[in-house]
C-alpha positions as CSV (number, residue, x, y, z in Angstrom):
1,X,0.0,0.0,0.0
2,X,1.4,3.7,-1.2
3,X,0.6,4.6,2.1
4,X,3.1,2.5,4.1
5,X,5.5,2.2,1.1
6,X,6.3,5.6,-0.1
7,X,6.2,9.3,1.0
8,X,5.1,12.7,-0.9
9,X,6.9,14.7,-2.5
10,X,8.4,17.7,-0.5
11,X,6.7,15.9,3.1
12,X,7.5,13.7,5.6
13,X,3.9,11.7,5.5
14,X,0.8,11.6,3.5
15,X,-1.9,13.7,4.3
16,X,-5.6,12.5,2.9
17,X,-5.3,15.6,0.4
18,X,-2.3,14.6,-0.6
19,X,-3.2,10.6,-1.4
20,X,-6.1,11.8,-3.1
21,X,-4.4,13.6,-5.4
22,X,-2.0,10.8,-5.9
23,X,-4.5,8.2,-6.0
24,X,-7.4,9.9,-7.8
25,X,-10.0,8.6,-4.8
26,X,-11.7,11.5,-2.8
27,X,-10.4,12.6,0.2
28,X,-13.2,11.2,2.1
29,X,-12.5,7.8,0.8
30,X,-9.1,7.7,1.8
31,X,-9.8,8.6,4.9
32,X,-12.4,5.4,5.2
33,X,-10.1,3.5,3.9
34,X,-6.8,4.6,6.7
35,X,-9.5,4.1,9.5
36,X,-10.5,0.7,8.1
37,X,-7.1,-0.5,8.6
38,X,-5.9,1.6,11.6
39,X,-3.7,3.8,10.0
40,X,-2.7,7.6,11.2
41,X,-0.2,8.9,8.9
42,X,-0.6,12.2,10.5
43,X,1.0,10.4,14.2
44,X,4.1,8.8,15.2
45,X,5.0,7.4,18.7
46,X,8.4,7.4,19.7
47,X,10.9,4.2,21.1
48,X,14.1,3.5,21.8
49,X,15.5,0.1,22.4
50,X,17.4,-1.4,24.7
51,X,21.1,-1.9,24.2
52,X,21.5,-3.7,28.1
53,X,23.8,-6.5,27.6
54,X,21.3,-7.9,30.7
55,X,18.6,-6.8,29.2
56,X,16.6,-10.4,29.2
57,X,18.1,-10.9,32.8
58,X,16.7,-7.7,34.0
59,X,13.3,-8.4,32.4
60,X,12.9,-11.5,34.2
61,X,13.9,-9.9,37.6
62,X,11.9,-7.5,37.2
63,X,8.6,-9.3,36.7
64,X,9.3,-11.9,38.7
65,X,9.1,-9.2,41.6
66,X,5.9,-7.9,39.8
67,X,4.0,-11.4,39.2
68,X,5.4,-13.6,42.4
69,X,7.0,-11.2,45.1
70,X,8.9,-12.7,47.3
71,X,7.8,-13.4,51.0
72,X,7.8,-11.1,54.2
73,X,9.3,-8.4,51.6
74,X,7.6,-5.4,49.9
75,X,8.6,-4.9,46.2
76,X,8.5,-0.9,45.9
77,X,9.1,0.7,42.4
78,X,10.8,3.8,42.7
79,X,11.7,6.9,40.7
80,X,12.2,10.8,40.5
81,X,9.8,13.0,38.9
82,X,12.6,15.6,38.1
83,X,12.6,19.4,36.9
84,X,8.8,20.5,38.1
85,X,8.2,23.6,36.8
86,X,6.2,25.9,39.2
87,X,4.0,27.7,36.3
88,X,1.4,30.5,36.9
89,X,-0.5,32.0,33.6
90,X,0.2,35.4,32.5
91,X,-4.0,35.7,32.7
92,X,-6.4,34.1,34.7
93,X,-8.1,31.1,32.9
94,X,-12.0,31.4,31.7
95,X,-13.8,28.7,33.2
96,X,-15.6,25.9,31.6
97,X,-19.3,26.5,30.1
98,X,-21.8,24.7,28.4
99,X,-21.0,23.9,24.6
100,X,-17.2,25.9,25.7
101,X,-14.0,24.0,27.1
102,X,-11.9,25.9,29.8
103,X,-9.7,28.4,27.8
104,X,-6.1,28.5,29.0
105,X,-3.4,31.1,28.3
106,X,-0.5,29.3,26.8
107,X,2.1,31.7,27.7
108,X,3.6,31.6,31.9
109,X,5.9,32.8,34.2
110,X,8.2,30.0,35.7
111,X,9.0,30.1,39.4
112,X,11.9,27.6,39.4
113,X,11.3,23.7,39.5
114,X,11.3,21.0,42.2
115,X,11.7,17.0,42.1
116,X,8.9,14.6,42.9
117,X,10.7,11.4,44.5
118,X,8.1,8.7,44.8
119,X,8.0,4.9,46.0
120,X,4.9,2.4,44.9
121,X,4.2,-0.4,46.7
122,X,3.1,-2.7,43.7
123,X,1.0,-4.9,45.6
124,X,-1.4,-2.4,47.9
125,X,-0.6,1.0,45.3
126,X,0.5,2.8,48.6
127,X,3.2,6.0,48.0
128,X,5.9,6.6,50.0
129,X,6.6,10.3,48.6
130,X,9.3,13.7,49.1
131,X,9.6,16.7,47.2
132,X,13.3,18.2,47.2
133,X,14.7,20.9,45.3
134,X,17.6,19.0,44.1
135,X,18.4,15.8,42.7
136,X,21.4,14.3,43.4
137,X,22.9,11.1,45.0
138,X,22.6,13.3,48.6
139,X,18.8,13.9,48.0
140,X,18.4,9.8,47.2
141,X,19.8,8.9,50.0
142,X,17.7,10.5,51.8
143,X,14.7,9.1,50.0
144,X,15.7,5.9,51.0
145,X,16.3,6.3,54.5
146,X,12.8,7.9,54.6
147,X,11.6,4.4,53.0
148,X,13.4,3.0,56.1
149,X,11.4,4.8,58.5
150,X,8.1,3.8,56.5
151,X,8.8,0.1,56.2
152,X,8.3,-2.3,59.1
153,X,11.5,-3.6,60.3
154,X,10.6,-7.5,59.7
155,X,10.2,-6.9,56.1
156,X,12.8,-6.9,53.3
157,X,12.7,-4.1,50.9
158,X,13.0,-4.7,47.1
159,X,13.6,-1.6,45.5
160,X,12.9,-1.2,41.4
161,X,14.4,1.7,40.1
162,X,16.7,3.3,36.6
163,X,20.1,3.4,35.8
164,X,20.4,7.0,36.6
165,X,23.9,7.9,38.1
166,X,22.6,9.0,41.6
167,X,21.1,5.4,42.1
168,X,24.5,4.2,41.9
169,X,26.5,6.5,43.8
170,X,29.1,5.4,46.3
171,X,27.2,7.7,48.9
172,X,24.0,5.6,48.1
173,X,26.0,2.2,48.0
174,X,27.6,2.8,51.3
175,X,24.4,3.3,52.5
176,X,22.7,0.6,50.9
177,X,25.9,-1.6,52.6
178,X,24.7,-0.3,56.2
179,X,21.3,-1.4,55.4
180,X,21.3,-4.7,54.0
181,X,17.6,-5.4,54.0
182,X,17.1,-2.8,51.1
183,X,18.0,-5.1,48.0
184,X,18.2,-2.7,43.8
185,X,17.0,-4.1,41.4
186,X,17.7,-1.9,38.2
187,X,15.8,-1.7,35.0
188,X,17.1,-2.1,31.4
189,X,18.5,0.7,29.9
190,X,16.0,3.0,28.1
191,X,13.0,0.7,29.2
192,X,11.2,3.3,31.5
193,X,8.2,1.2,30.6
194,X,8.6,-1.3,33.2
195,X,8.9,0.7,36.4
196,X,5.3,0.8,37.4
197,X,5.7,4.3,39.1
198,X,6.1,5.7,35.9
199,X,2.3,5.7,35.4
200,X,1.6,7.2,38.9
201,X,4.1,10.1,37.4
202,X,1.4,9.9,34.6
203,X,-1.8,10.1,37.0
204,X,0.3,13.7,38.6
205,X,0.6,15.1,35.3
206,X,-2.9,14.6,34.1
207,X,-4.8,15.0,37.6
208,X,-2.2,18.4,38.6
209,X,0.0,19.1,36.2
210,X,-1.0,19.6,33.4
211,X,-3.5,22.5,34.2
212,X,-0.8,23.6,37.2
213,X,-1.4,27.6,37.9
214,X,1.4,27.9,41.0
215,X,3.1,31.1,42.3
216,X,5.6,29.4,44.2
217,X,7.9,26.3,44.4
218,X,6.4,25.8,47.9
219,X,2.8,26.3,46.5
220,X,3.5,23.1,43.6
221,X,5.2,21.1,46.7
222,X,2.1,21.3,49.3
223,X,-0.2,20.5,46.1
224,X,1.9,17.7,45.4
225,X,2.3,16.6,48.9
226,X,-1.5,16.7,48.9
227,X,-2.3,14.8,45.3
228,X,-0.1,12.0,47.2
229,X,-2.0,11.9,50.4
230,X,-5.5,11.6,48.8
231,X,-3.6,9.3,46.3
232,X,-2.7,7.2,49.4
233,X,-6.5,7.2,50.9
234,X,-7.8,5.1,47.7
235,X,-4.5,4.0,46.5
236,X,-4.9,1.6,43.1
237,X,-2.3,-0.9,42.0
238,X,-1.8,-1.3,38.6
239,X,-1.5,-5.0,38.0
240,X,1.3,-6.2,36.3
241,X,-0.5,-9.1,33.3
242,X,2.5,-9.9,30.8
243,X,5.0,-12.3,31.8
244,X,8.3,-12.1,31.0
245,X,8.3,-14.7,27.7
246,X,5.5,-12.5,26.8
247,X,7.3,-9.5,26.6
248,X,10.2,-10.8,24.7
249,X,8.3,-12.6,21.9
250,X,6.5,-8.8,21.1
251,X,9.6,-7.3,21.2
252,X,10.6,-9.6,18.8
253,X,7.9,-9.4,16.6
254,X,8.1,-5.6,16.8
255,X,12.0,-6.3,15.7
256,X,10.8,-8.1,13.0
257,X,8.7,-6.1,11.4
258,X,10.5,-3.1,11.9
259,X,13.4,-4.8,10.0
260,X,10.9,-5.8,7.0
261,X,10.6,-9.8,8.1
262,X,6.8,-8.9,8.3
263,X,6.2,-8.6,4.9
């Protein structure tokens, strides 16, 4: 099909005008035809795959924490929300009426930025949560001795978290050394996918963030400290389904047809 197999003139994608013209169907007809078979010439979604020499490894760990935890243990995945940008509108917004979304300004003064650092108990949904300025190995550390203080002693902690630099910082491992219930487990390089508290960042930024109007860096913090405590009064896990063979044979069909074997 032209549409998958060739690109217009002078553009990056086809556009229904542009296929019609080439085609000699109406517009209208193409675009029947591109919903029939789910395509959106007009959208792209980004990836990037994973070069981890322990890539399958990690996988395995990873769900095997999410799918059969182990016992007297809580699995928390872990992450930092970084760069928070305390936003206010250079006008006030006009407020939603019948017929008539809420219009927004789109330009905003910035008020500096602070770093949501969050822990999800996979099995319950609970948070453990801190807002800090900063984001370094210092500011981590802290993070986890604050998990410390949350977690009952008799447990084991199994924490799920990225590759970033400050996870792996001799500050943090001395800690981690002193503390030898807390066990990393780290994901696969660019494979932000599958750290479930990745799509409690995504709850934040739809349910706060997105339509954010704060003055201050304290005023974002106290909103976010309070979007985690009602989070944490009707807290939802996000079950975990794919196994890890499942995972891998997608990726490899995704492989495949991104490197023509699916024709």
């Amino acid at each position: 099909m032209a549409t998958l197999e060739s690109t217009p003139a002078n553009a990056t994608h086809w556009s229904r005008a542009k296929m019609a013209e080439r085609s000699g169907l109406s517009a209208s007809t193409i675009g029947r035809i591109w919903k029939a078979f789910g395509l959106k010439p007009h959208r792209t979604d980004g990836f990037k795959l994973s070069n981890d020499p322990l890539f399958v490894e990690k996988v395995y760990d990873i769900v095997g924490l999410y799918l059969d935890p182990p016992e007297s243990a809580v699995v928390l995945s872990v992450d930092e929300k970084s760069q928070v940008q305390a936003l206010s509108r250079s006008q006030p917004a006009f407020p939603m009426m019948p017929g008539m979304p809420e219009k927004r300004t789109h330009d905003y003064f910035r008020h500096g930025t602070t770093s949501l650092f969050a822990a999800m108990n996979v099995e319950d949904g609970t948070v453990i949560a801190s807002t800090h300025r900063r984001h370094r190995a210092t500011e981590f550390k802290k993070f986890l001795a604050k998990i410390d203080q949350n977690v009952p002693d008799h447990l084991d902690v199994h924490v799920i978290c990225d590759n970033y630099g400050t996870h792996k910082h001799p500050t943090v491992n001395t800690w981690l050394a002193k503390h030898p219930r807390f066990h990393m487990h780290f994901t696969p390089t660019y494979s932000s996918w599958i750290n479930q508290v990745e799509r409690l960042f995504a709850e934040v930024t739809r349910d706060l963030l997105q339509r954010s109007d704060h003055r201050s860096v304290q005023a974002l913090e106290k909103d976010l400290r309070e979007w985690i405590k009602a989070w944490n009064e009707n807290p939802k896990p996000f079950i975990w389904t794919k196994t890890a063979d499942q995972i891998l044979e997608s990726l490899g069909r995704l492989l495949q047809r991104t490197n023509g074997g699916g024709h």
